[in-house]
gemmi code that builds the backbone of each chain (N, CA, C; Angstrom):
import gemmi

chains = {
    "A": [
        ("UNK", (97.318, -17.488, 31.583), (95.937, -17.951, 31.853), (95.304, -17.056, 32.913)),
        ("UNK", (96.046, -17.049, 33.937), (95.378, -16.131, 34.871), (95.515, -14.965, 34.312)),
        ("UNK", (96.132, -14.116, 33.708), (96.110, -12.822, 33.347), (95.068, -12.546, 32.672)),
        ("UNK", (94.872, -13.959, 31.672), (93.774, -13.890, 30.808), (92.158, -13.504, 31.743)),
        ("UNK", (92.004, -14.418, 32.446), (91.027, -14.275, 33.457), (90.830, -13.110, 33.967)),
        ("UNK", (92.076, -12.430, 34.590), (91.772, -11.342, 35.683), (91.286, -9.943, 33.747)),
        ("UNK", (92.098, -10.027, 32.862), (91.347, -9.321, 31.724), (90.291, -9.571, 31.581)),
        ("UNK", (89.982, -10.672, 31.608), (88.245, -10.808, 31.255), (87.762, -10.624, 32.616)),
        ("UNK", (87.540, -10.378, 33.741), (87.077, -10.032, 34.613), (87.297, -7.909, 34.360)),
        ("UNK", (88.491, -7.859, 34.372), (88.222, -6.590, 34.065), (87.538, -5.345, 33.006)),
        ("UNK", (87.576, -6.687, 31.766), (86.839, -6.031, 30.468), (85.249, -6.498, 31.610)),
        ("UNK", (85.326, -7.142, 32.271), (83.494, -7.425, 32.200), (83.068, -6.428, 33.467)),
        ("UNK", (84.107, -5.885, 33.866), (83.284, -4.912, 34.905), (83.865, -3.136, 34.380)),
        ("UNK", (84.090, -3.430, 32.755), (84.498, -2.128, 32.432), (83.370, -2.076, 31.310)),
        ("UNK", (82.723, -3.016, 30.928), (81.393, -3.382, 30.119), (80.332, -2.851, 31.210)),
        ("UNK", (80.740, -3.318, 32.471), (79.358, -3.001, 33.096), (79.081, -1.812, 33.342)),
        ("UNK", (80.476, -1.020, 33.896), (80.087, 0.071, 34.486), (79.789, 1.312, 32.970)),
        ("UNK", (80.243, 0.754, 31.514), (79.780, 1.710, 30.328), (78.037, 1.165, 30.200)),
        ("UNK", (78.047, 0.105, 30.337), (76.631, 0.018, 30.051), (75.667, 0.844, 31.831)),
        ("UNK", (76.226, 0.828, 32.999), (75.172, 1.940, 33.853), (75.615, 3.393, 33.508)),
        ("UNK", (76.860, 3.786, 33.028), (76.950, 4.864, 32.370), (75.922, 5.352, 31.223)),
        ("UNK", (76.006, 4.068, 30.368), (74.940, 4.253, 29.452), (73.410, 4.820, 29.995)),
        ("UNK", (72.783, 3.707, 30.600), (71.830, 3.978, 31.272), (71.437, 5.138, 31.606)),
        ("UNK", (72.285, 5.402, 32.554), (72.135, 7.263, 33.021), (72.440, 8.124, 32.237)),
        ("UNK", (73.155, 7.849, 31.613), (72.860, 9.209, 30.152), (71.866, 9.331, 29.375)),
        ("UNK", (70.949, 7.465, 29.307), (69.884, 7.343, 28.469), (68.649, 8.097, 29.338)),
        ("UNK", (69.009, 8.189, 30.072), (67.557, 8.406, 30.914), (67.780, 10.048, 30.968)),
        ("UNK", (68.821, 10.379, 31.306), (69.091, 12.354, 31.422), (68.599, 12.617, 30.093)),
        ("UNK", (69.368, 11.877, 29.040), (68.519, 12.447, 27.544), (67.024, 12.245, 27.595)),
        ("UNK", (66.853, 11.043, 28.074), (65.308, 11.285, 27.731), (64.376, 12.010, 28.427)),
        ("UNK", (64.875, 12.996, 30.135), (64.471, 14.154, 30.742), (64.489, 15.390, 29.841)),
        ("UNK", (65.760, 15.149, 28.762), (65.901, 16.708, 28.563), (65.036, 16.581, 27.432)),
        ("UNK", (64.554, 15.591, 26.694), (64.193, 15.876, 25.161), (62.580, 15.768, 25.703)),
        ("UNK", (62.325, 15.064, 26.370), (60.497, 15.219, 26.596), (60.017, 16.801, 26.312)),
        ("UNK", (60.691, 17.712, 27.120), (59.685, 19.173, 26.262), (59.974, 19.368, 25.093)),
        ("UNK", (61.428, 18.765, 24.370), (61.250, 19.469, 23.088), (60.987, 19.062, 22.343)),
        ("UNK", (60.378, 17.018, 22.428), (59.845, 16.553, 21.640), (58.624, 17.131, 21.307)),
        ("UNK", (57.904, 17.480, 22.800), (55.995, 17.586, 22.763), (56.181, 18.954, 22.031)),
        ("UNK", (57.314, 20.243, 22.647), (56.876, 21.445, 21.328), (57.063, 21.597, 20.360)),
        ("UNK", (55.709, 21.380, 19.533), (55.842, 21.673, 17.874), (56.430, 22.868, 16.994)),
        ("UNK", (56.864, 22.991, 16.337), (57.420, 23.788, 15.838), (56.359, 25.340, 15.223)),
        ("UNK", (56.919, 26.570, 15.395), (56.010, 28.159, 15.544), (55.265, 27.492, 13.948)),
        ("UNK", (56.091, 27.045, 13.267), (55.591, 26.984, 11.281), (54.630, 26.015, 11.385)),
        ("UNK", (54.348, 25.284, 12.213), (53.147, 24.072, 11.949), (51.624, 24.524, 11.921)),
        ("UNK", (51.087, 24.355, 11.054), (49.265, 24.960, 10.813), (49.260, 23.660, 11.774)),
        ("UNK", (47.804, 24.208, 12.126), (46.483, 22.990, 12.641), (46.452, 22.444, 11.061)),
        ("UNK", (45.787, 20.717, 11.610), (45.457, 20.216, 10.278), (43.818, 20.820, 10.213)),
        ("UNK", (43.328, 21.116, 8.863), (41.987, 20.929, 8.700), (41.750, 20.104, 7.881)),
        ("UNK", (40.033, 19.998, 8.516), (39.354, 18.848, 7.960), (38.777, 19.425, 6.698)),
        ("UNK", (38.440, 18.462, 6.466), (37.538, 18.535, 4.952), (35.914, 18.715, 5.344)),
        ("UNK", (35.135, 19.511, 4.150), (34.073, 19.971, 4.103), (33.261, 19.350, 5.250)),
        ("UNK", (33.060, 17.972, 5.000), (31.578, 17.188, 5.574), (32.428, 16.668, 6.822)),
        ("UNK", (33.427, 17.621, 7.853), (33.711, 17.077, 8.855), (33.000, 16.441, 10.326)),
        ("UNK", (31.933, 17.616, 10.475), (30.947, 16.679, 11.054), (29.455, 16.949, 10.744)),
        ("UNK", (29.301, 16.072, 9.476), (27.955, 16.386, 8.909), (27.976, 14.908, 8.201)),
        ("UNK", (26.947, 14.345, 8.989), (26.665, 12.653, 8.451), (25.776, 12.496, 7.112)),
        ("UNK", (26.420, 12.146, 6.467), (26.108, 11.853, 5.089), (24.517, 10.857, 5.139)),
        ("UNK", (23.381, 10.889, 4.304), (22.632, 9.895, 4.419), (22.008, 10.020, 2.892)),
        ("UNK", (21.418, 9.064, 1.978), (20.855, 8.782, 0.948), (19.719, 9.248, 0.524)),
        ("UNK", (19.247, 9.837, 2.098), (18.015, 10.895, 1.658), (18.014, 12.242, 1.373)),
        ("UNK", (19.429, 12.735, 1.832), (19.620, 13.955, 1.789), (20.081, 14.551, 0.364)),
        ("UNK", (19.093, 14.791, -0.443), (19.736, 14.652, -1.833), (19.801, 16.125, -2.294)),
        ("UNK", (19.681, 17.217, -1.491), (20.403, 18.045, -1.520), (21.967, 18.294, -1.429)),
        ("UNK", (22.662, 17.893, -0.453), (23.484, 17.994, -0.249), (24.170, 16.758, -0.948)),
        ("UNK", (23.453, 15.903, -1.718), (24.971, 14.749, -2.111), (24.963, 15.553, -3.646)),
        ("UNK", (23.799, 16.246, -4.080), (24.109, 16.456, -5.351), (24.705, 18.124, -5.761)),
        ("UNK", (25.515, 18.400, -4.712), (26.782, 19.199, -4.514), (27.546, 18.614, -4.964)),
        ("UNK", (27.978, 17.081, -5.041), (29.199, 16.484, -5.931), (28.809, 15.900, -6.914)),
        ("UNK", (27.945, 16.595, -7.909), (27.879, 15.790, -8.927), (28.253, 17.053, -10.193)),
        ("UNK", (27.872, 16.301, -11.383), (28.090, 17.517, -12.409), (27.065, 17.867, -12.604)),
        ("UNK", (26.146, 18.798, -12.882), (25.002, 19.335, -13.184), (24.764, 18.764, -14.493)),
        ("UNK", (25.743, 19.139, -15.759), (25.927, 18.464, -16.988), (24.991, 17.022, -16.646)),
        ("UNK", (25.930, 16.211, -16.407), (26.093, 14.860, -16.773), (25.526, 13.854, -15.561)),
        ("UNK", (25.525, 14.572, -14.354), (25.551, 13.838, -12.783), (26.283, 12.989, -12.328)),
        ("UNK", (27.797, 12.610, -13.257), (28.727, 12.328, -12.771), (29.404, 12.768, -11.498)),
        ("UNK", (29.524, 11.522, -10.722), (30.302, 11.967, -9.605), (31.792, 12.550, -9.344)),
        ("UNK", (32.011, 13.651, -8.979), (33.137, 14.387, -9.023), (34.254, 13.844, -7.907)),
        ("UNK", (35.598, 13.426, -8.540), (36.461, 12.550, -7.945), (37.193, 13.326, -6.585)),
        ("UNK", (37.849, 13.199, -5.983), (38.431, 13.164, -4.936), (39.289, 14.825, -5.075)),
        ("UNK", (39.618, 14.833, -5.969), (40.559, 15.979, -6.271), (39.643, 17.102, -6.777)),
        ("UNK", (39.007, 17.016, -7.050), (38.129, 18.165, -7.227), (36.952, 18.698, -5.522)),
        ("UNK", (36.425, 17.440, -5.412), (35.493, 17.442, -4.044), (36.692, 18.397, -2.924)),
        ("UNK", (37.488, 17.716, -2.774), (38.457, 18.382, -1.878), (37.827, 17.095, -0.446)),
        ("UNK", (37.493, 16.563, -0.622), (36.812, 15.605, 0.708), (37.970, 14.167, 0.987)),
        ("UNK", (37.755, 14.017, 2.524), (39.092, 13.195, 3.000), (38.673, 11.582, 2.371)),
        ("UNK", (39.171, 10.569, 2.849), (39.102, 9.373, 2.001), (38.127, 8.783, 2.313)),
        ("UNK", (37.948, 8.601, 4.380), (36.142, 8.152, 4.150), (34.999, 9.184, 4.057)),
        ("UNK", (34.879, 10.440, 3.813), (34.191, 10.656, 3.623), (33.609, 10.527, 1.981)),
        ("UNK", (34.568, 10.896, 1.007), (34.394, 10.731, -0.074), (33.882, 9.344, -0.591)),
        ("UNK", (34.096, 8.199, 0.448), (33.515, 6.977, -0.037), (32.151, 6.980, 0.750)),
        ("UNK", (32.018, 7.303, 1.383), (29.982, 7.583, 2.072), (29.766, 8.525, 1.031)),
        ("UNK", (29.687, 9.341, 0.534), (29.476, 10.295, -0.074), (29.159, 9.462, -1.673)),
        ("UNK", (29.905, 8.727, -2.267), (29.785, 8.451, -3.267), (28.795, 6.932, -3.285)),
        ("UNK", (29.010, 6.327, -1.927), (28.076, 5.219, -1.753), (27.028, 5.889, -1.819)),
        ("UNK", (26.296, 6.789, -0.981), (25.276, 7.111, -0.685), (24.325, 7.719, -2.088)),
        ("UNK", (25.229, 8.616, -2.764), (24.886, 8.865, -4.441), (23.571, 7.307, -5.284)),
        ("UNK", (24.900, 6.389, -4.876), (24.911, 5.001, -5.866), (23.410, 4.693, -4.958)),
        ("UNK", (23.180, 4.876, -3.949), (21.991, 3.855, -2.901), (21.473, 4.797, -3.348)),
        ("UNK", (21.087, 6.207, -4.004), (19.744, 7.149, -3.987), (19.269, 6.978, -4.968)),
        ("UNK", (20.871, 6.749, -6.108), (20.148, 6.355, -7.614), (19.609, 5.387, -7.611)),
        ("UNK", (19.491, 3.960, -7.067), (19.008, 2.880, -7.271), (18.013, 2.752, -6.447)),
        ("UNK", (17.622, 3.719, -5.110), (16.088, 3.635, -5.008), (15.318, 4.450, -5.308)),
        ("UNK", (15.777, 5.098, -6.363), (14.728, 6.242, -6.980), (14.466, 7.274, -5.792)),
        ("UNK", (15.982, 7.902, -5.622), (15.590, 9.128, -4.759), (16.486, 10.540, -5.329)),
        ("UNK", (17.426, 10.386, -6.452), (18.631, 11.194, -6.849), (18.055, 10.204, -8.239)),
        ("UNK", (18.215, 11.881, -9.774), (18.346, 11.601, -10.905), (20.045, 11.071, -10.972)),
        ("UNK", (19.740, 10.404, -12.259), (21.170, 9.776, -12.785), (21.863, 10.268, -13.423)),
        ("UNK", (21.358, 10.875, -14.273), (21.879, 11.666, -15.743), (22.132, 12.825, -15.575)),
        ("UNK", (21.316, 13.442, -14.467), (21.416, 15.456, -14.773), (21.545, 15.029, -12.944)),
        ("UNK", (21.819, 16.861, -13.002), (21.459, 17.650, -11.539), (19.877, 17.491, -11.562)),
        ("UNK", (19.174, 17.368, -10.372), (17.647, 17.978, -9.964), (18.228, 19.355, -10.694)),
        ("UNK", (16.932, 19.802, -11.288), (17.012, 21.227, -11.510), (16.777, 22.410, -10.771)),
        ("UNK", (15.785, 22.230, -9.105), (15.402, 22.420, -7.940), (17.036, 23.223, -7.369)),
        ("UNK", (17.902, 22.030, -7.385), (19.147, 22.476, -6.553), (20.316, 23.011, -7.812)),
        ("UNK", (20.059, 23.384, -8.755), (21.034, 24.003, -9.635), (21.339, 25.399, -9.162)),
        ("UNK", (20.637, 25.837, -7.965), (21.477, 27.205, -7.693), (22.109, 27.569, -6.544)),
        ("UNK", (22.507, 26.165, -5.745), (22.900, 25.964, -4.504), (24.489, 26.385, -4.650)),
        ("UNK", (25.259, 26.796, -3.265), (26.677, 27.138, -3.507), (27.751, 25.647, -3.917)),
        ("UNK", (28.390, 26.646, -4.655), (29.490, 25.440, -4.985), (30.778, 25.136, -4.295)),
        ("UNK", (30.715, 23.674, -3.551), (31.810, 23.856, -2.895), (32.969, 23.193, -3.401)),
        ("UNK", (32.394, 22.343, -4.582), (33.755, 21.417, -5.412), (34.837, 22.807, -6.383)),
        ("UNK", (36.043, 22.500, -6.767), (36.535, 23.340, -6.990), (36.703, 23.268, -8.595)),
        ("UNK", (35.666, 23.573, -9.132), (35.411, 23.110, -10.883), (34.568, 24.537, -11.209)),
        ("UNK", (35.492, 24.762, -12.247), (34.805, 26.141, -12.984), (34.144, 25.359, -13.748)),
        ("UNK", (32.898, 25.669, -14.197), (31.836, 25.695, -15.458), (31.908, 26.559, -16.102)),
        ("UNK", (31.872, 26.527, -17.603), (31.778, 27.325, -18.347), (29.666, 27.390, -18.609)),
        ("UNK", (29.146, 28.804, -18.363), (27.772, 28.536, -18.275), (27.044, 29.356, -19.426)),
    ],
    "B": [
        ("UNK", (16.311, -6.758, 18.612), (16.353, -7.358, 17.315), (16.693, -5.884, 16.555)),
        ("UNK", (17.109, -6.522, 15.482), (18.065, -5.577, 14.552), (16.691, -4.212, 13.987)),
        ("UNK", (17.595, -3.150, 13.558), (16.598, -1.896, 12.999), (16.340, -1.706, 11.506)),
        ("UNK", (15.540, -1.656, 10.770), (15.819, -1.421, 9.708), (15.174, -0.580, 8.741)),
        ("UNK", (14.952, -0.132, 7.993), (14.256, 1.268, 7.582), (13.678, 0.528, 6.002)),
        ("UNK", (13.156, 1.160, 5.488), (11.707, 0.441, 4.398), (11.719, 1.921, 3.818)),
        ("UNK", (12.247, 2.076, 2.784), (12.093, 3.557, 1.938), (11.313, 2.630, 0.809)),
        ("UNK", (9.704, 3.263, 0.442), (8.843, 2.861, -0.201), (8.313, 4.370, -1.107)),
        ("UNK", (8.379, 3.502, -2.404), (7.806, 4.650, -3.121), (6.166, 4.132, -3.761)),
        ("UNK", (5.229, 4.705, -3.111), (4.047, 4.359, -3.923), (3.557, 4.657, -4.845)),
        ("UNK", (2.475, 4.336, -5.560), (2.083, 4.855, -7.313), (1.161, 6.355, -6.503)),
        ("UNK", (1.188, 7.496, -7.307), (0.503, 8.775, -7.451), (-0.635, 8.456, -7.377)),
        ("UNK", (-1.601, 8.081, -6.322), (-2.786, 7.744, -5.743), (-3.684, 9.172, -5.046)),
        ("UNK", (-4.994, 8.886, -4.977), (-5.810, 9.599, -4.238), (-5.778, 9.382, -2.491)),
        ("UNK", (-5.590, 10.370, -1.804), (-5.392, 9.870, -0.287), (-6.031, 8.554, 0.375)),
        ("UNK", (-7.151, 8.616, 0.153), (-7.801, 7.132, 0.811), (-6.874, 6.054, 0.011)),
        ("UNK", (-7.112, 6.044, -0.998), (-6.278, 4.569, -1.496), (-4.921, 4.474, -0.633)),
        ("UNK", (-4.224, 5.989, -0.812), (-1.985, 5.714, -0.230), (-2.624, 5.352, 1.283)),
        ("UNK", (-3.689, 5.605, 2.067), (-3.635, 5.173, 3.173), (-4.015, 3.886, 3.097)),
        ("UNK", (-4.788, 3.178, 2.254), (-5.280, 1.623, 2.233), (-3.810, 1.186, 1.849)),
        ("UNK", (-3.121, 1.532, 1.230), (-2.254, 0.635, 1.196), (-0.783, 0.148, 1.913)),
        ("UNK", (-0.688, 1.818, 2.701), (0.237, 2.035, 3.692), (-0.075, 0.680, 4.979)),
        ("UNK", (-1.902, 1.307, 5.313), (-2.174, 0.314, 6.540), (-1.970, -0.715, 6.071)),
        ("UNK", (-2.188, -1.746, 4.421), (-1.649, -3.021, 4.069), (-0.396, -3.166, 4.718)),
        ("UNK", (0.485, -2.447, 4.134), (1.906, -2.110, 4.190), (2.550, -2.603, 5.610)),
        ("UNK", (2.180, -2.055, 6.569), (2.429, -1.739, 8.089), (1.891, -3.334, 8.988)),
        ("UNK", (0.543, -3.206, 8.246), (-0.251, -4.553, 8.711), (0.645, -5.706, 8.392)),
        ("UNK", (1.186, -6.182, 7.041), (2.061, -6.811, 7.074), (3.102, -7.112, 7.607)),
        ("UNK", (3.524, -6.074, 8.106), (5.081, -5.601, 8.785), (4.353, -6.516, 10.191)),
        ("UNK", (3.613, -6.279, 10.811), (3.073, -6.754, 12.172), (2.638, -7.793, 11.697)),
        ("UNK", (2.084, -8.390, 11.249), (2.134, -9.977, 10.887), (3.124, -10.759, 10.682)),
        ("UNK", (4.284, -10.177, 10.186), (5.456, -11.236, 10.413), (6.039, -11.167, 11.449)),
        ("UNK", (5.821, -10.071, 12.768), (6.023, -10.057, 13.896), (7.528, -8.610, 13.775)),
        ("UNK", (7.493, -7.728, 13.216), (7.633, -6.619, 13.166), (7.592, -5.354, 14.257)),
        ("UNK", (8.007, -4.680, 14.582), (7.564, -4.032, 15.603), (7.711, -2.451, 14.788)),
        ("UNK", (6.869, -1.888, 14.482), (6.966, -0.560, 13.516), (7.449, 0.650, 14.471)),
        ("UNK", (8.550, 1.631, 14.321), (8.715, 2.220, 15.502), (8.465, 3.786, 14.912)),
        ("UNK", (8.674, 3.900, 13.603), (8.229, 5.295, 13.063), (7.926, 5.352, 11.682)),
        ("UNK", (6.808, 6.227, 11.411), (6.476, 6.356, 9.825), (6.496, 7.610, 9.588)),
        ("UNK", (7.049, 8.277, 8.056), (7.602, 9.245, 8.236), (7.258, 9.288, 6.692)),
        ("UNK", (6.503, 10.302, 6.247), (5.975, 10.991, 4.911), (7.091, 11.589, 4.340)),
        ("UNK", (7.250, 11.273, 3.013), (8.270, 12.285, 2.401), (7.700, 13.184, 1.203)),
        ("UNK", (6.382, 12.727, 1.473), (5.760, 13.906, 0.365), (5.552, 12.793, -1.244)),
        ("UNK", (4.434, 13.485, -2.297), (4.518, 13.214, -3.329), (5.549, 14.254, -3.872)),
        ("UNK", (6.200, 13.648, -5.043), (6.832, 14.162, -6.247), (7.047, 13.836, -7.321)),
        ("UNK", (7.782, 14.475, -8.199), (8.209, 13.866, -9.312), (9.026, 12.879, -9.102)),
        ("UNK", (9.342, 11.430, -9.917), (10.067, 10.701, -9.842), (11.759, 10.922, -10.342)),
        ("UNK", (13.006, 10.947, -9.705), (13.712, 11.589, -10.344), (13.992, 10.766, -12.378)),
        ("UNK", (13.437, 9.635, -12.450), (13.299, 9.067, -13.667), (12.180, 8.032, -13.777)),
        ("UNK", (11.765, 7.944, -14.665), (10.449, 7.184, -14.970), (10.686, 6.020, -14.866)),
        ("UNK", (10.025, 5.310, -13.948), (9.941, 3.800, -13.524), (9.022, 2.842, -13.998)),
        ("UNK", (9.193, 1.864, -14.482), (8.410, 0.869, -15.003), (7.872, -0.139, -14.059)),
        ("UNK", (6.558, -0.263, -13.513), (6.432, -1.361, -12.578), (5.094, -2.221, -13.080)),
        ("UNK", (4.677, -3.406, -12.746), (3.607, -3.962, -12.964), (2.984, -3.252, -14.381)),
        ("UNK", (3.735, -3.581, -15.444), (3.154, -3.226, -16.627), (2.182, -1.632, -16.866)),
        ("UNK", (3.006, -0.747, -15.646), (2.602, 0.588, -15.433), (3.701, 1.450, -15.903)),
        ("UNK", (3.891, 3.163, -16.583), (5.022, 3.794, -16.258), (4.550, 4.458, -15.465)),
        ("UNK", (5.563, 5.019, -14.357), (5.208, 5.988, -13.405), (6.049, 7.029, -13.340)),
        ("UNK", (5.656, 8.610, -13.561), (6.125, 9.786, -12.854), (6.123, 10.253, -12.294)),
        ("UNK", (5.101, 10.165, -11.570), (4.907, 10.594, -9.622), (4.733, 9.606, -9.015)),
        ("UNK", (5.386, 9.989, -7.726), (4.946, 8.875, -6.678), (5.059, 9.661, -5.293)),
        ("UNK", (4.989, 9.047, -4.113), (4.604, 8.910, -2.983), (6.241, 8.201, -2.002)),
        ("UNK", (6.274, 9.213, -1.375), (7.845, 8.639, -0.761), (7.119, 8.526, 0.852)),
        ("UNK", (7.686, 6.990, 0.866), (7.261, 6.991, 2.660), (8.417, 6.382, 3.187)),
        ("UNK", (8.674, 6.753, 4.306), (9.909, 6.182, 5.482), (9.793, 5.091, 6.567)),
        ("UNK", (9.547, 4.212, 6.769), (8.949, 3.378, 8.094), (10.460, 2.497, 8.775)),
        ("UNK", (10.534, 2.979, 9.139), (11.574, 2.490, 10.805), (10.367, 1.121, 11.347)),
        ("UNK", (11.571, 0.094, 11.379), (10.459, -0.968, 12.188), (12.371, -2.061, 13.043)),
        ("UNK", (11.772, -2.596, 13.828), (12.460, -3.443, 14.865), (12.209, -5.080, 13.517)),
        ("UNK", (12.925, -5.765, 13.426), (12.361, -6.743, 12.693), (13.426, -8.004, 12.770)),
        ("UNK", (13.284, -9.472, 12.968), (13.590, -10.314, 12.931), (14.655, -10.650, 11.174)),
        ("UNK", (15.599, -10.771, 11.108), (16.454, -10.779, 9.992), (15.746, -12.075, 8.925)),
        ("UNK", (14.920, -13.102, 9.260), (14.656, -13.627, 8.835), (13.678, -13.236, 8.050)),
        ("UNK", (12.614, -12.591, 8.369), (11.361, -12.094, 7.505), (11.751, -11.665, 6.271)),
        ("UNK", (12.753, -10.887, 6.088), (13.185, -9.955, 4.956), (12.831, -9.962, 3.590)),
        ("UNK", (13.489, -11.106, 3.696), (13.294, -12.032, 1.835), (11.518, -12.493, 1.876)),
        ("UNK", (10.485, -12.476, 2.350), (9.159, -13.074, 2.452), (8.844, -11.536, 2.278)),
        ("UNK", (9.089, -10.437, 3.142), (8.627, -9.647, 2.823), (8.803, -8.516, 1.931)),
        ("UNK", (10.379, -8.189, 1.284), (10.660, -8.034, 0.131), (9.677, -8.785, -1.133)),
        ("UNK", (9.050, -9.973, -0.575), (9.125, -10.621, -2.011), (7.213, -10.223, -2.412)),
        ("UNK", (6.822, -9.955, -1.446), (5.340, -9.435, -1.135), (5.491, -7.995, -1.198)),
        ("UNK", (6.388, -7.005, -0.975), (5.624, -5.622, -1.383), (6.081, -5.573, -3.094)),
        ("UNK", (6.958, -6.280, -3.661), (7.483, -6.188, -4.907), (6.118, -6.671, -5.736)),
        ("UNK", (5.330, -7.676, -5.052), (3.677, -8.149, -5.842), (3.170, -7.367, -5.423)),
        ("UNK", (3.162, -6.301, -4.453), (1.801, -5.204, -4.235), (1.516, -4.287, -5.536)),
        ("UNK", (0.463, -4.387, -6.169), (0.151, -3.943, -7.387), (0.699, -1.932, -7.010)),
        ("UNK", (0.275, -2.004, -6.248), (0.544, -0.285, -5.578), (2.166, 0.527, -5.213)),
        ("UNK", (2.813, -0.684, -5.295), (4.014, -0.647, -4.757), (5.036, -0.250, -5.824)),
        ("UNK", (5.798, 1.025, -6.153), (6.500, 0.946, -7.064), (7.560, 0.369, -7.040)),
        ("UNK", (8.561, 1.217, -5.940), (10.014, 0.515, -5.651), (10.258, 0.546, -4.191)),
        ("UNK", (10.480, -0.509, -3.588), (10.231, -1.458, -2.142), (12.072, -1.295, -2.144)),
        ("UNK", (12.152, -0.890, -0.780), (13.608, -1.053, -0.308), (13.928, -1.331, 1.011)),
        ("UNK", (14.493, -1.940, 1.441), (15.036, -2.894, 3.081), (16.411, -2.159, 3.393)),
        ("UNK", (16.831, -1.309, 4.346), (17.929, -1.259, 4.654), (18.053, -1.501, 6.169)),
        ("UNK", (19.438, -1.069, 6.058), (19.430, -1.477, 7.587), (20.134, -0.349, 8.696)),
        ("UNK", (19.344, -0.542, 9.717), (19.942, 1.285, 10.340), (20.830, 1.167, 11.133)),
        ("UNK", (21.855, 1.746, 10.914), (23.008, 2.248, 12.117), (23.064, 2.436, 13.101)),
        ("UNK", (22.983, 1.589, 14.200), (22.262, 1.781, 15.716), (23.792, 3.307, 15.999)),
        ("UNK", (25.140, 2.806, 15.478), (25.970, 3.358, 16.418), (25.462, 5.136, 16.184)),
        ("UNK", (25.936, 5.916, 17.168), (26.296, 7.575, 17.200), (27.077, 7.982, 16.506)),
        ("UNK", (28.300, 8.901, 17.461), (29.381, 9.279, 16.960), (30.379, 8.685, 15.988)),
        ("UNK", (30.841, 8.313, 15.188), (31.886, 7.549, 14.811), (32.995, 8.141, 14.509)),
        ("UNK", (33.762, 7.486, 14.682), (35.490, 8.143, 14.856), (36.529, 7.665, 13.623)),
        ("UNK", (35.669, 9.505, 13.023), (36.455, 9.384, 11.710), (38.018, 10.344, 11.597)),
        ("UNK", (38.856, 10.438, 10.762), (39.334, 11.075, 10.558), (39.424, 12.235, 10.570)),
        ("UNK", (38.521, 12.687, 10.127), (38.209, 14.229, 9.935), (38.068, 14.608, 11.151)),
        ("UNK", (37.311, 13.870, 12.396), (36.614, 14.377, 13.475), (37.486, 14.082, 14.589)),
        ("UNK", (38.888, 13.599, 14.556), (39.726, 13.540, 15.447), (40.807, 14.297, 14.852)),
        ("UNK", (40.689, 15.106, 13.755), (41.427, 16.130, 13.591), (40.769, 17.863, 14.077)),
        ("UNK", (39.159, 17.654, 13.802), (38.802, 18.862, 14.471), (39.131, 18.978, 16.033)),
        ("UNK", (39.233, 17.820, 16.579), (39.690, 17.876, 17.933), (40.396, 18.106, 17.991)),
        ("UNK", (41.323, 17.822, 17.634), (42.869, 18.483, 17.611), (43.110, 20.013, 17.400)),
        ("UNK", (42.134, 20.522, 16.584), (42.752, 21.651, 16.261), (41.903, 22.661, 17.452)),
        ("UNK", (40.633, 21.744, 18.282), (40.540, 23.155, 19.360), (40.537, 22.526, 19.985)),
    ],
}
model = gemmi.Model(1)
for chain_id, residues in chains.items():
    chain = gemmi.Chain(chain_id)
    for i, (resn, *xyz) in enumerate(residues, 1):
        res = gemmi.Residue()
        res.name, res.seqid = resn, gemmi.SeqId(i, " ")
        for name, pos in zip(("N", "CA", "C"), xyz):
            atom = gemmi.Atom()
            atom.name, atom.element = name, gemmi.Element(name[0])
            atom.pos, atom.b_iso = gemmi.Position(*pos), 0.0
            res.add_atom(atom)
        chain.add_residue(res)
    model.add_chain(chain)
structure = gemmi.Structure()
structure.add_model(model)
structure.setup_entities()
């Protein structure tokens, strides 16, 4: 019984002193890894943004929304073609839908005005 | 009180008349207690498709912009009055974006990259 005791007294101060061992090793690792977490690696690009990164989309500007449409048809050109990030492509396509319905952007075609503007969606036409 | 913008397209009129009906227009806006803060011409043009209004078709019209301060309640009374303005083709209520900057994706990645 007592042996038992003085073991469990000794497992509990051989627990303690691995767990401040622990401790201080946790903390030296986490001195040494702070610079090499923050430096990124030589192979990492910058991310870039997409086209309309800071250029606010609005329903009047119907130059520039009818860059994503088809000239053909005035279908709006999907996500993979636009090359545009996720909210912009949804202002972009709202703003389309609010020009057609207050009579400010045709439905069916391109304006014929802006048919010779640059193309920034990535869709060959055959012309 | 909230902002809201009035994109109005009028019928292809002679100047005195688009101004009689603008000052209607505006006058109304201040009668329901409105506060008009900018009016802003967008020119006549072609319509981008032919609109049917008051037993009229129309291919030109008259694009005007008016910014006004306005009580949320008026809306529906006054929607429901420029839609009877014989002059009025297509009447629209939105509502303006007080905020600035907004913090999109895209624009906390250009930060990042300089």
């Amino acid at each position: 019984m007592l042996c038992l005791r003085g073991l469990r007294r000794i497992k509990a101060a051989a627990f303690l002193q691995r767990n401040s061992a622990h401790r201080s090793l946790s903390s030296a690792e986490a001195l040494q890894d702070e610079p090499l977490l923050k430096a990124e690696g030589p192979s990492k690009e910058p991310q870039r943004g997409c086209v309309l990164c800071s250029v606010t989309v609005d329903f009047k500007n119907i130059q520039l929304l009818s860059q994503f449409i088809s000239p053909h048809t005035g279908r709006i050109y999907g996500r993979h073609i636009t090359g545009l990030c996720g909210q912009k492509q949804r202002e972009v396509s709202k703003a389309i839908k609010k020009a057609h319905s207050l009579g400010f952007m045709p439905v069916t075609h391109k304006h014929p005005q802006f048919m010779k503007d640059p193309r920034i969606c990535g869709i060959k036409h055959v012309d | 009180m909230p902002r809201y913008e009035l994109a109005l397209i009028l019928k292809a009129m002679q100047r005195p008349e688009t101004a009689a009906a603008l000052r209607r227009t505006v006058e109304t806006l201040m009668e329901r207690g409105a506060v008009v803060r900018d009016l802003e011409n967008l020119g006549e043009r072609l319509l981008p498709y032919k609109m049917t209004k008051h037993n009229q078709r129309h291919s030109r019209g008259t694009y005007f912009l008016v910014d006004f301060y306005a009580a949320p309640s008026i809306l529906d009374g006054l929607l429901d009055h420029l839609h009877r303005d014989v002059d009025v083709v297509r009447p629209a209520v939105l509502k303006k974006d007080e905020q600035g900057p907004k913090s999109s994706c895209c624009a906390n990645v250009a930060k990042l990259a300089s």
